[in-house]
N, C-alpha and C positions, 0 to 999 in steps of 0.2 A: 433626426439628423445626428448622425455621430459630431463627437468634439473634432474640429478640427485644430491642429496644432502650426499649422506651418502652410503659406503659399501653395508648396508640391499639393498638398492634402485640400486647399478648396480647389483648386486648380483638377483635379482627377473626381472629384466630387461633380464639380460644373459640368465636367463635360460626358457623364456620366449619368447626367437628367437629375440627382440627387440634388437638396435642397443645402445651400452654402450660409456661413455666418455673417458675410458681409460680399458685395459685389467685388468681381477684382478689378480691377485697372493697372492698364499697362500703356504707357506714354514712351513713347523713341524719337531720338534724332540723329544725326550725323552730327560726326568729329570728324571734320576735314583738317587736313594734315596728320594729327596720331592716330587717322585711317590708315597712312601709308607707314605704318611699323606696328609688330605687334602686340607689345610688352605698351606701348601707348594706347593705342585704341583697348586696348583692356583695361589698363587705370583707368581713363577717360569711363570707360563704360561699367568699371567695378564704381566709380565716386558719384555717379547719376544715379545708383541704385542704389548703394547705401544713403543719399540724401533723401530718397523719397517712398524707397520700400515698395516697389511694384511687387505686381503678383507673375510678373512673367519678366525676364529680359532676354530680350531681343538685341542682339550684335548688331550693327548694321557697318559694315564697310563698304567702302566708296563700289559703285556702280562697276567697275575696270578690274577688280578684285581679281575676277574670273576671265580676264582679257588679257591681261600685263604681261602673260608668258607668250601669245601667241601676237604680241608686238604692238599693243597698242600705247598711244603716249596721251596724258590727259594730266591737266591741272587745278588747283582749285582759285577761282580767281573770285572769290569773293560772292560765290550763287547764294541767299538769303537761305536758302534748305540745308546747305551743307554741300551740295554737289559737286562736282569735279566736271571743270570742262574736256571733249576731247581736243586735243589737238591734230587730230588728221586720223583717215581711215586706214583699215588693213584692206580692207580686199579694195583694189584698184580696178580688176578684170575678174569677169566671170571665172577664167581660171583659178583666181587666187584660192577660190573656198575649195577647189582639191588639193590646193597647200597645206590645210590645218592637217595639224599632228593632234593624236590625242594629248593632252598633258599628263606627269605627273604629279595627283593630286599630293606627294609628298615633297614636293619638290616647288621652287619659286614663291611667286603671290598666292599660291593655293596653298602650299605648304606655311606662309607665314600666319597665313588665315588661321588654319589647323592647332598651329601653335596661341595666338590668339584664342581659340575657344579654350584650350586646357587651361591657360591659364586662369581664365574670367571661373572657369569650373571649379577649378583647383581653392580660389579667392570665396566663392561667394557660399559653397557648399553644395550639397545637395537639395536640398528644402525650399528653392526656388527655381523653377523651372528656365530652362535657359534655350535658346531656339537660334538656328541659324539664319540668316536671308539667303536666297538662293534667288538668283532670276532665272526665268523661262531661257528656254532655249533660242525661242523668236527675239524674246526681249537682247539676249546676248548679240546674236547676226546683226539685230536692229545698230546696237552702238561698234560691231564690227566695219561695217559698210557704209554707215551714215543714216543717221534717221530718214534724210530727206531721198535716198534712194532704195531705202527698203522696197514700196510695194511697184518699182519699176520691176525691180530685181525678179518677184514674185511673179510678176505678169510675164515679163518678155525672158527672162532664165530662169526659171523654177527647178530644173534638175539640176543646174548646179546652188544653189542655193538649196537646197536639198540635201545634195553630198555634206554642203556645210554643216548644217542642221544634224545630221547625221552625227559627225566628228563632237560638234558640241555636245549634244547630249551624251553621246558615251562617256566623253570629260566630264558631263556637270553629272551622273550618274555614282562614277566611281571618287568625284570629292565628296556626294553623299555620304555613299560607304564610308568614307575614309571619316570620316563626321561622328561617327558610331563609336573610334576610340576615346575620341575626347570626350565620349561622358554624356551628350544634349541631350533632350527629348522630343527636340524635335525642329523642322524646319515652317519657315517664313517664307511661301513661295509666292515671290513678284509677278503675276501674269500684266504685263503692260500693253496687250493688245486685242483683249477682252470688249473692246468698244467700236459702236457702229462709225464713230467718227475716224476710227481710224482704219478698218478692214469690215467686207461683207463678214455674214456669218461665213458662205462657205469657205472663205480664204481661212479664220481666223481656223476653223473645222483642220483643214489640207496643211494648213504652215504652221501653227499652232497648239491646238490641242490634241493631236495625232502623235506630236514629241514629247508634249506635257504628260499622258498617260506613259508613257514609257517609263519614268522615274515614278510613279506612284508605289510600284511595287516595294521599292526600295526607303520610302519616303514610309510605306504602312507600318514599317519595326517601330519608327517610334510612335511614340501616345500622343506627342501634343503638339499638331500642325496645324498651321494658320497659311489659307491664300488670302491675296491681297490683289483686290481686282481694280488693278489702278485707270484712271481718268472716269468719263461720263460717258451718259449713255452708252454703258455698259450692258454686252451680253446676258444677262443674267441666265437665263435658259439655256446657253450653252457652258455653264461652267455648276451650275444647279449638281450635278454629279461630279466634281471632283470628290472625292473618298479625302478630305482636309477636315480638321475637326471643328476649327474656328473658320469663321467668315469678317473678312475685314474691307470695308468699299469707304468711297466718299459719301458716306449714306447724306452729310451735311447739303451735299453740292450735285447731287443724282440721283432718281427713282433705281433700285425702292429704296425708301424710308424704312428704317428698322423693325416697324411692326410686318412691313409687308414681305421684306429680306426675309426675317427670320421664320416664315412660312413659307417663303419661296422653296429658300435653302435647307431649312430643316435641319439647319447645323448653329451651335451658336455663334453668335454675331458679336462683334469687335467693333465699336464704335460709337457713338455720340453726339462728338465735338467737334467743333468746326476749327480747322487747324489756323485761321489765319482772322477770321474778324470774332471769332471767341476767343480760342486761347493768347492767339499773338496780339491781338488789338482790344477784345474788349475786359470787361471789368470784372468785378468777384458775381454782380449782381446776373450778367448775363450768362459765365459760366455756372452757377449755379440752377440757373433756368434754364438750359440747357440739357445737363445731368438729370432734372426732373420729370422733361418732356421726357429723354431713353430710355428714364426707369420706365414711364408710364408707359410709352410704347410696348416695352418689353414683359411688364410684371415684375421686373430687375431679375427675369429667369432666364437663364442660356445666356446671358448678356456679359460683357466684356467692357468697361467705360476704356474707352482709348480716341483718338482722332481718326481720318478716316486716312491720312497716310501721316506722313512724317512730319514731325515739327518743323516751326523755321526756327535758324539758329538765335535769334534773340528774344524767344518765347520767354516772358518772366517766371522765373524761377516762381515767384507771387503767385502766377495763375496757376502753376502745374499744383504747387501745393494746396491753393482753392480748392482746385479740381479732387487731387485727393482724398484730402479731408472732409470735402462734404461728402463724397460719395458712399464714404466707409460709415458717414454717420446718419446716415439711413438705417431704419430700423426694415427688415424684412418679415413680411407673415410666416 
């Protein structure tokens, strides 16, 4: 093992199969309200990372980020995650989705974003890897249209929800690009419909992952991407080939469990902790016991200590540090 000196260096090390000086971990949450500006949502998320020293940070702005120009309105009233309500759909009628216009990504809530990552760059340096969130393109129509009328949408107007589909990814493509001046290494792609509960395989296949491959190309320039295959019973087989570097699921709360992920997947794995009766509710004793099981799972190799999505907003400060500290004082072979 070479010396390593700095985050960027275990970080390209791990994923790299190369053997690290300490496990990294990386923990995120939402900052509702100094989401919606961007010189805020950058303090906010430069002071979370100077308190606790992750090996990776991760942006995360509000869910609407990538919506706000093409009209949608949404609030935050208090969701326990950090989340932002919506307040009412864009498309009304199947026509609407031949409405969307591409954006540009230098322009609006994309362009604030943009400004947001140089700053967080600009602040933290180079020597810690810094990563964008980016939702799916399903996942974006999903909170265009309404959750609860997505998979009519699919079944009975598929071509135009199509058209739509179309429009968004070319947008969420060329904010990519645009992602590339500000410095990152890489993107956080949110696939939110990866799961049987929510679409057959072939839907998720035809709506889903048919768009998802389109930005991979653009997504491959940087080094260090993490999917995140959000809810339960989860596709695993069908996303087993995204070209992402990191894998990040609710391994706590759905099959597989990280021994068996990170053999599925063959990529390394993002995970551990249970974001809500470990870190939010329980004690030093049981996050500790926790951290112990994912090494042992893993060999603490390929492995990533983080939760399996996003903190809730009044995670104590207490457990994250727990979390940290003992993880780093593992001794490795």
């Amino acid at each position: 093992m070479t010396q390593i000196r700095s985050a960027r260096e275990r970080m390209e090390a791990l994923i790299h199969g190369e053997k690290v000086d300490q496990i990294p971990v990386a923990l995120w949450h939402h900052f509702p309200v100094d989401d919606q500006d961007a010189h805020k949502l950058a303090a906010a998320t430069i002071s979370f990372q100077q308190t606790f020293n992750f090996d990776l940070v991760k942006i995360s702005p509000s869910s609407s980020f990538c919506l706000e120009d093409w009209g949608i309105q949404d609030e935050w009233r208090g969701n326990p995650e950090g989340t932002r309500d919506y307040l009412d759909t864009v498309i009304h009628s199947t026509d609407d989705w031949k409405k969307l216009k591409k954006l540009d990504p230098h322009k609006g809530a994309l362009g604030r974003q943009l400004e947001c990552l140089k700053i967080v760059r600009d602040t933290i340096g180079a020597e810690v890897p810094l990563i964008q969130t980016i939702f799916s393109p399903l996942s974006q129509a999903k909170n265009l249209i309404g959750k609860a009328n997505l998979a009519a949408e699919m079944r009975f107007n598929p071509d135009s929800l199509k058209a739509g589909l179309e429009v968004i990814t070319e947008t969420t493509a060329n904010f990519i690009e645009a992602c590339k001046q500000s410095g990152i290494d890489g993107i956080f792609f949110a696939v939110q419909h990866a799961s049987y509960n929510v679409l057959s395989a072939t839907e998720f296949d035809e709506f889903a992952k048919s768009y998802d491959k389109r930005l991979f190309p653009i997504m491959e320039e940087f080094w260090l991407n993490m999917l995140h295959i959000h809810g339960t019973a989860i596709m695993a087989d069908a996303v087993k080939d995204y070209p992402l570097q990191i894998f990040n699921w609710h391994d706590r709360d759905t099959l597989p469990n990280l021994a068996d992920g990170k053999k599925q997947f063959n990529k390394v794995v993002c995970g551990g902790l249970g974001r809500i009766e470990t870190m939010l509710l329980g004690d030093g004793r049981l996050i500790k016991a926790e951290i112990d099981d994912a090494v042992r799972q893993t060999n603490g190799e390929g492995f990533i200590l983080g939760t399996g999505c996003v903190m809730m907003q009044t995670t104590p400060y207490g457990n994250i540090k727990t979390a940290v500290d003992h993880v780093r004082s593992i001794q490795l072979n």
